[in-house]
C-alpha positions as CSV (number, residue, x, y, z in Angstrom):
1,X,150.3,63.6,88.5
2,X,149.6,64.3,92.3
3,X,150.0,67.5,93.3
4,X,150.7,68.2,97.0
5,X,148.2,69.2,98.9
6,X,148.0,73.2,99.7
7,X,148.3,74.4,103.5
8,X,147.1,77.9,103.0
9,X,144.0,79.6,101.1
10,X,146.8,81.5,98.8
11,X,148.4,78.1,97.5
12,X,144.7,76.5,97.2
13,X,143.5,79.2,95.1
14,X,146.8,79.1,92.6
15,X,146.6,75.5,92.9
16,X,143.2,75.7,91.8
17,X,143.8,78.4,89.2
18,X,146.5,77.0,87.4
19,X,143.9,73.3,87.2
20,X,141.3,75.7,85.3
21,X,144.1,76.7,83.2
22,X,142.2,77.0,79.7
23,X,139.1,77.1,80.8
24,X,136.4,79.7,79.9
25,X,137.7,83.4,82.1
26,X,134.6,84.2,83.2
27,X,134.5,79.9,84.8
28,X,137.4,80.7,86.5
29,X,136.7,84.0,88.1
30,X,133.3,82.7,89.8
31,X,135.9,79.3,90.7
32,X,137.7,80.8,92.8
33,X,135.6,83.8,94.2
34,X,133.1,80.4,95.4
35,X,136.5,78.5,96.8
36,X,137.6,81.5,98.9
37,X,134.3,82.2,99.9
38,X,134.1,78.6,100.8
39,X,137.6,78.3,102.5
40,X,137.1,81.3,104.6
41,X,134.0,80.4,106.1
42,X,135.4,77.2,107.5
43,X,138.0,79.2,109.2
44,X,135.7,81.5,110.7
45,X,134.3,78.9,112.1
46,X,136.9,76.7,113.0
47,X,138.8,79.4,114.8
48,X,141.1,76.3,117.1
49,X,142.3,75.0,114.3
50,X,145.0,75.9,112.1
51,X,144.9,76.9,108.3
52,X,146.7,74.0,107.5
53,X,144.3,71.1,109.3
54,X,141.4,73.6,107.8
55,X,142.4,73.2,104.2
56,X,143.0,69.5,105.0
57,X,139.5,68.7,106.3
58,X,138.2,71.2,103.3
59,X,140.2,68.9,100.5
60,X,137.9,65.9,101.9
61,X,134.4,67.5,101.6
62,X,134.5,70.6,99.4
63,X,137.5,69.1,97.5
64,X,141.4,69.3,96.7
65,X,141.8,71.7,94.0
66,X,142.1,69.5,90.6
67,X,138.8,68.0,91.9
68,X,137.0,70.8,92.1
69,X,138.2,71.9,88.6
70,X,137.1,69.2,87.5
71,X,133.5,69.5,88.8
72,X,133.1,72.9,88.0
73,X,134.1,71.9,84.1
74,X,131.8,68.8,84.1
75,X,128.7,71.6,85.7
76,X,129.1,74.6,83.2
77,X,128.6,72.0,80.3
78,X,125.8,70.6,82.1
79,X,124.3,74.4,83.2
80,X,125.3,75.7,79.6
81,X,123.7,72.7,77.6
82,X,120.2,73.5,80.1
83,X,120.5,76.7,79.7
84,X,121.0,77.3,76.2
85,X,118.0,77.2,73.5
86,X,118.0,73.9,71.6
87,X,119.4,75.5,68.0
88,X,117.3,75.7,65.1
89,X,116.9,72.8,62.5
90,X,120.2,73.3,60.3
91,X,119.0,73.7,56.4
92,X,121.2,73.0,53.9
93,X,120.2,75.7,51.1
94,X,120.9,79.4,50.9
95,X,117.4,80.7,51.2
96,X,116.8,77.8,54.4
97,X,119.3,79.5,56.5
98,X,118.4,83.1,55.4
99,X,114.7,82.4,56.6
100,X,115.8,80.4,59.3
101,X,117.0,83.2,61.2
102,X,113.7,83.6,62.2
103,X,113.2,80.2,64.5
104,X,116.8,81.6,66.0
105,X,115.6,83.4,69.9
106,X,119.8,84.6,69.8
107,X,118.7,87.0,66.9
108,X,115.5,88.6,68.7
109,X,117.7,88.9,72.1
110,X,120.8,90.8,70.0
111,X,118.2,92.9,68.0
112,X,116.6,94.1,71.4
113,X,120.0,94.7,73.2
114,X,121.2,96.8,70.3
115,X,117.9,98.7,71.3
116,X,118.8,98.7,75.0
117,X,122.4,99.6,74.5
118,X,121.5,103.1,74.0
119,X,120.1,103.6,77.6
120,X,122.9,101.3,79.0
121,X,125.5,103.6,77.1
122,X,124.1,106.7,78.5
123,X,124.1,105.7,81.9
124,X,127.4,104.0,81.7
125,X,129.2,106.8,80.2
126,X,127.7,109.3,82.6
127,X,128.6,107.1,85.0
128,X,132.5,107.0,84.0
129,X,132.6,110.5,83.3
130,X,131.0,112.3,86.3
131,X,133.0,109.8,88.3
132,X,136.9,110.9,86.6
133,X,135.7,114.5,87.0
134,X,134.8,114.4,90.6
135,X,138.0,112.3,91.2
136,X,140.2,114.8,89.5
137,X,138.3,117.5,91.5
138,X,138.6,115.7,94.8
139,X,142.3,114.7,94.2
140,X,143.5,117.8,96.2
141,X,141.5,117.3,99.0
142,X,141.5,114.5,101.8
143,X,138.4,112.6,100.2
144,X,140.3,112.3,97.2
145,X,141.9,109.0,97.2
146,X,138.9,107.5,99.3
147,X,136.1,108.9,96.4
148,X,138.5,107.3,93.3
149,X,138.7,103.8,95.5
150,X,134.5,103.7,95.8
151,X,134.2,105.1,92.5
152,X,136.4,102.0,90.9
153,X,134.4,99.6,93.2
154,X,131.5,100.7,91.5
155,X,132.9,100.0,88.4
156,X,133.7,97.0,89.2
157,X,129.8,95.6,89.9
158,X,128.5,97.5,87.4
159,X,130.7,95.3,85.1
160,X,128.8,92.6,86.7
161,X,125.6,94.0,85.8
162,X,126.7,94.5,82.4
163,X,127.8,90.6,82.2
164,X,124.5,89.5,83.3
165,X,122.8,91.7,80.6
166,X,125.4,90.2,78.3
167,X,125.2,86.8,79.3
168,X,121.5,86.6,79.1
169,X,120.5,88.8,76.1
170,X,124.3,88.0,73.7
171,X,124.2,84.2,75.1
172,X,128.1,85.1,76.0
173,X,129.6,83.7,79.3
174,X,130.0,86.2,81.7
175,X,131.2,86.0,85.5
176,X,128.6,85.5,87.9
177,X,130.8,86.3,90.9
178,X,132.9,89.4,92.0
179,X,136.6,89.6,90.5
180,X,138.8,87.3,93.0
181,X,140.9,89.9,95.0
182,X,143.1,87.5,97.7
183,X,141.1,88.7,100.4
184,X,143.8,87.2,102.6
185,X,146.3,90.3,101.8
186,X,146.4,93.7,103.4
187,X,143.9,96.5,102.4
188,X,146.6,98.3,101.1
189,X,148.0,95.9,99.2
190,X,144.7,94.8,97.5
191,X,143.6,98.5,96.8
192,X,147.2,98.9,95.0
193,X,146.2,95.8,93.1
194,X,142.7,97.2,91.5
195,X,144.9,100.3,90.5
196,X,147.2,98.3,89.1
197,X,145.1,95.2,87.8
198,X,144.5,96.5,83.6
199,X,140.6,94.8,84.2
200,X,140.0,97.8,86.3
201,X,140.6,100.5,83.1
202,X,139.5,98.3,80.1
203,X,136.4,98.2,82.4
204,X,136.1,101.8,81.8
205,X,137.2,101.8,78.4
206,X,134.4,99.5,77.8
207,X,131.8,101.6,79.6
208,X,133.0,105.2,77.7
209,X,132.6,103.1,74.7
210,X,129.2,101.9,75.0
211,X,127.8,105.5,74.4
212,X,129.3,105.7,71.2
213,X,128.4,101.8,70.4
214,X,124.7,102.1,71.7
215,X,123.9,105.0,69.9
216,X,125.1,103.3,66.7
217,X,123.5,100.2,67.8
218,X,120.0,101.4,68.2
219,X,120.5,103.9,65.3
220,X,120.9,100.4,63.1
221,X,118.3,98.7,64.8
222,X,115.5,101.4,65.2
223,X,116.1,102.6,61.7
224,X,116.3,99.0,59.8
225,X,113.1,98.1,61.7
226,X,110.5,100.6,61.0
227,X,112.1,100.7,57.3
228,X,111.6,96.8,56.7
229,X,108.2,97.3,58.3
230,X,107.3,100.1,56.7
231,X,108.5,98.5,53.7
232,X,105.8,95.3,54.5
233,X,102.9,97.2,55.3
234,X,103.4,99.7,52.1
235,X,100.2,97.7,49.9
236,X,98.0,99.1,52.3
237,X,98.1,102.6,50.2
238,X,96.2,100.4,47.9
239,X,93.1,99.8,50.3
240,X,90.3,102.6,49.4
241,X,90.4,105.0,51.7
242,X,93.7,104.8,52.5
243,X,96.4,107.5,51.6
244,X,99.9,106.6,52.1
245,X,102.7,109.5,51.3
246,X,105.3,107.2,49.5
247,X,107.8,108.8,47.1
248,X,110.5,107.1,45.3
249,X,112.2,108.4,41.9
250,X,110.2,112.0,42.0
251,X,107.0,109.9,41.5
252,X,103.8,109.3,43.9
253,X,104.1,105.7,44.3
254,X,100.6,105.2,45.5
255,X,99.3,107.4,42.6
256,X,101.0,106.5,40.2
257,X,102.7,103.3,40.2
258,X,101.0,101.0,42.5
259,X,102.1,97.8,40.8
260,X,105.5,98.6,43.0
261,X,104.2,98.3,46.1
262,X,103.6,94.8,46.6
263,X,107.5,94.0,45.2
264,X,108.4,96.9,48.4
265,X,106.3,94.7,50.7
266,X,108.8,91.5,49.6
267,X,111.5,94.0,49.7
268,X,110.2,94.8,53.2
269,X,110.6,90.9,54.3
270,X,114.0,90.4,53.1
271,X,115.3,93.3,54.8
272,X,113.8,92.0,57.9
273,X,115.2,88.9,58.2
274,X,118.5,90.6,57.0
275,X,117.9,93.1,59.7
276,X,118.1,89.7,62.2
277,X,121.1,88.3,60.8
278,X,123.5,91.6,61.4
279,X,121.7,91.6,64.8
280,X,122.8,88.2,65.5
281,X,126.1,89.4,64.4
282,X,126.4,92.3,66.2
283,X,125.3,90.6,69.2
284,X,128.2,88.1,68.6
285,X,130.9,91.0,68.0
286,X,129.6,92.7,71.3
287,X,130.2,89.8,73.3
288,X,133.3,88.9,72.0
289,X,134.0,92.7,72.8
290,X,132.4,92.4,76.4
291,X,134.4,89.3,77.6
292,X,137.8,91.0,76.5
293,X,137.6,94.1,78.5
294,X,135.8,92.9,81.1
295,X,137.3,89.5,81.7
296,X,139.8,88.0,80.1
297,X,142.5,91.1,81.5
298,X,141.2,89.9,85.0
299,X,143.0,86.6,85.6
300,X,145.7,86.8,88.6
301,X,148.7,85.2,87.6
């Protein structure tokens, strides 16, 4: 099926939207940010022409819209298949896949955003909150409206900070490219569409929620690490000269029943590489979590 050829940027972009219909949010979003970008630099510079003979010369070297779907489909799998770490050697029993974990990169990346999250979380939720405070505080004054408008632009690229971190620690697509706003409409009318666009609040709902979720997340981490570690490194106590304070059951463990401690060290191990498998999970979850509030409410119909 043919569809006819578009005569302004507006009906290239839909045209070109509704051809990435199903594919991958965050795909689409750097689509057509790259199209418009594209599109309105040949205007600039072909100022005697009109939109129409632009987009007509454009559909011959940058590509009608269906094409250019198609290209960007046929890159990502190439890009993602380059990209992504060559998975581990699948084992078929039980205790193959639990030890496995540790040839898997994805679980070391999760385990060390669950670390990071804290810091991100802090910053993010200071971010949001000293922003809605000075908003509300402004709101009565003529730098009101003006101070909201910045302060949800900045919310806006910090979610593409947060993608990037995502993207390169969680292994979840995230845009690479600003939200596409129709840069063809009037500043007004765009402004009124951020407001009204429900990408712009989940965005802060993610970011308020990342205090919460970091300090749980490098609660888990920090405290399951230096346990399983601990845990490993407890037959030292048996070394002479060596004095560990270990206690389990009311008893000196060192003292008095050293035969335990090399069963803790195993213990130690398993809860490591268990520790890697929830990270992995987590770091799924969170990604999952990331590309719903931050992109999926962000398509323009």
């Amino acid at each position: 099926m043919t569809t006819e050829l578009p005569t302004n940027i507006r009906d290239y972009l839909e045209q070109l939207r509704r051809a990435l219909a199903g594919a991958d949010p965050a795909l689409m979003q750097d689509a057509l940010y790259d199209a418009e970008e594209y599109l309105r630099s040949e205007l600039a510079e072909n100022l005697d022409k009109s939109e129409a003979e632009v987009i007509a010369a454009v559909a011959s070297s940058y590509g009608a819209p269906e094409e250019v779907a198609d290209i960007y489909r046929d890159t990502e799998v190439r890009v993602q298949t380059a990209l992504r770490a060559p998975p581990p050697r699948p084992r078929k029993s039980l205790a193959g896949r639990f030890f496995g974990i540790a040839a898997d990169p994805r679980a070391y990346a999760a385990l060390f955003y669950m670390v990071l999250a804290l810091a991100t979380g802090v910053f993010y939720f200071t971010w949001v909150a000293v922003g809605i405070s000075l908003s509300a505080g402004f709101a009565a004054l003529i730098i009101g409206i003006p101070f909201l408008i910045l302060f949800l632009g900045s919310i806006r690229m910090l979610s593409l900070l947060e993608g990037r971190i995502v993207e390169v620690m969680l292994g979840e697509r995230m845009p690479r490219r600003p939200l596409y706003g129709n840069r063809g409409r009037p500043l007004m009318q765009r402004i009124k569409d951020m407001f009204l666009d429900p990408r712009t609040w989940s965005t802060v709902l993610y970011f308020l929620a990342m205090l919460p979720l970091g300090i749980v997340y490098f609660t888990l981490a920090a405290s399951l690490v230096v346990v399983s570690v601990s845990l490993v490194l407890a037959p030292l106590a048996m070394l002479p000269g060596v004095h560990v304070n270990l206690w389990m059951f009311g008893m000196d463990v060192p003292a008095q029943a050293p035969w335990i401690l090399p069963v803790l060290s195993v213990v130690g191990v398993l809860l490591l590489f268990a520790t890697l498998h929830l990270a992995r999970g987590v770091g799924r979850l969170h990604g999952q979590l990331a590309k719903h509030l931050l992109v999926k409410s962000a398509q323009y119909v």
